[in-house]
N, C-alpha and C positions, 0 to 999 in steps of 0.2 A: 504494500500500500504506500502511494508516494503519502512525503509529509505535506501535514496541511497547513504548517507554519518553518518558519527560519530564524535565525537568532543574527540581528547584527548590532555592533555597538551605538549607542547614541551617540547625536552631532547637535550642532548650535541649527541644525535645519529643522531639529527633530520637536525643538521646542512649543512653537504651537501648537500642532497634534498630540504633544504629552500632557500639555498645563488643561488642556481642554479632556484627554481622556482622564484628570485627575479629579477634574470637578464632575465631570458625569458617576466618577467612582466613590465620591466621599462616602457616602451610606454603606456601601460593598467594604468600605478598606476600614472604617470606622468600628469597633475601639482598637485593630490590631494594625496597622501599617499609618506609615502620616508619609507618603510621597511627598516630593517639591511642589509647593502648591504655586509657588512663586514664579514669576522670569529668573530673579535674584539666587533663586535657591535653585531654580534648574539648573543656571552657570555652574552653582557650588556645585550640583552633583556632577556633572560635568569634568570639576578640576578634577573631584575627586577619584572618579573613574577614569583620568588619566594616570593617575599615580602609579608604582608598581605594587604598590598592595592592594591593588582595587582591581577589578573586572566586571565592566556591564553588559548584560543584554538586553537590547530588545527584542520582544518576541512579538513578531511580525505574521499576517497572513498570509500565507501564500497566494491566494485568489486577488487580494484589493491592496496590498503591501499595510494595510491596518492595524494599529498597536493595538497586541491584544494583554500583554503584561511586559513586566522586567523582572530580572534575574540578577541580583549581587553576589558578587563573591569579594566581602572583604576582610582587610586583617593577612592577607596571603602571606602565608612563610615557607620559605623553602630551605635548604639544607637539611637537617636530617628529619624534619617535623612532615614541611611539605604539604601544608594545609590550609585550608579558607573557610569562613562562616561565611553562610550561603541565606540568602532570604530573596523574598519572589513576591509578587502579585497580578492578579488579574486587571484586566481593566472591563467595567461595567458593559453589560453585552455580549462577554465572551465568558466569563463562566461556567463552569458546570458541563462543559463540553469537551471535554481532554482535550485542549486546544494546551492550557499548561502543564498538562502531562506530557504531553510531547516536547514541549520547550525546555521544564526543568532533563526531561531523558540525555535532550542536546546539549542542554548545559551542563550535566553530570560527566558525560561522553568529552564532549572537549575542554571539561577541567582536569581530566586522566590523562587524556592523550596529547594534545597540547600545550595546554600549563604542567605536564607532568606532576600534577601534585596527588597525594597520597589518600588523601581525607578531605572529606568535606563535613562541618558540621550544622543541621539546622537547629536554631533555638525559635521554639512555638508556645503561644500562651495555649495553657490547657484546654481553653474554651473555643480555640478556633481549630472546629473543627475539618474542615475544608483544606486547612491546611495540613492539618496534620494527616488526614486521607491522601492526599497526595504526597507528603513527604514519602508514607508507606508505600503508595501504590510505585515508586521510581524506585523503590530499595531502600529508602534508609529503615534503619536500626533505633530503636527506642533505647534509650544507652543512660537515662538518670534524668534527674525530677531537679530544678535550681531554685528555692523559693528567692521574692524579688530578685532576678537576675540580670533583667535590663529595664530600664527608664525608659518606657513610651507614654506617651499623650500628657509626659509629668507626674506618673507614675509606675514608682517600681514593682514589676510584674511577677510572677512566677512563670519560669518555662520550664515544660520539658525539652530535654536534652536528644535529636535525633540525626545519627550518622549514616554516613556511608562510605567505604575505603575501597578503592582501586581494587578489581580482578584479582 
């Protein structure tokens, strides 16, 4: 079955199409992801997915080239570690259709083979469930529970702890 999306990085072209699919997602992304809701903040993700510890994707349709999510990989370490914390989302519309199962697969795929690294780890609030079915449904590993472990929307959350390691 060919794929019905492709992963490429974001550009400063990409900007309106993203600031625009973030406000149709507010409610979808609301209380677990807060995307660049800004010009201002789309730049900053921008710097920051130039960095060499950052890696973005956009996941694109293949029929209409339409942003259907993104895919982070940051924090990337390499030498004997060789790993990235990995977070993702949909964008409103495309949901619920393994459109980002396919995306997260490519981006699991060519953070192996590619970036050569080792591990990938996702950190998910217990309650979002959506994500954590698709963490599963790609291969990760449910690997431990972090009570408050990271600061979203201003407050410290609980995640579980869910991996995946190279072949």
């Amino acid at each position: 079955m060919k794929p019905r999306i492709y992963l490429r990085h974001p550009t400063a072209a990409d900007e309106r199409a993203f600031l625009a699919a973030v406000r149709r997602s507010r409610q979808l992304h609301h209380p677990w992801v807060q995307p660049p809701p800004t010009a201002a903040r789309y730049r900053q993700f921008l710097e920051r997915t130039a960095g060499a510890d950052h890696c973005s994707w956009l996941v694109c349709l293949r029929a209409t080239d339409e942003l259907v999510g993104v895919i982070n990989l940051g924090h990337i370490v390499y030498g004997a570690l060789r790993s990235a914390y990995t977070g993702y989302y949909a964008f409103a519309g495309h949901e619920r259709q393994g459109l980002m199962h396919e995306g997260l697969t490519a981006a699991v795929r060519q953070a192996f083979s590619q970036l050569k690294l080792h591990r990938l780890e996702a950190n998910i609030q217990p309650g979002n469930t959506a994500s954590i079915a698709l963490a599963r449904s790609c291969g990760f590993q449910l690997e431990g529970y972090s009570p408050k472990y990271l600061k979203v929307a201003g407050r410290w959350r609980d995640h579980e702890r869910w991996a995946i390691v190279a072949g």
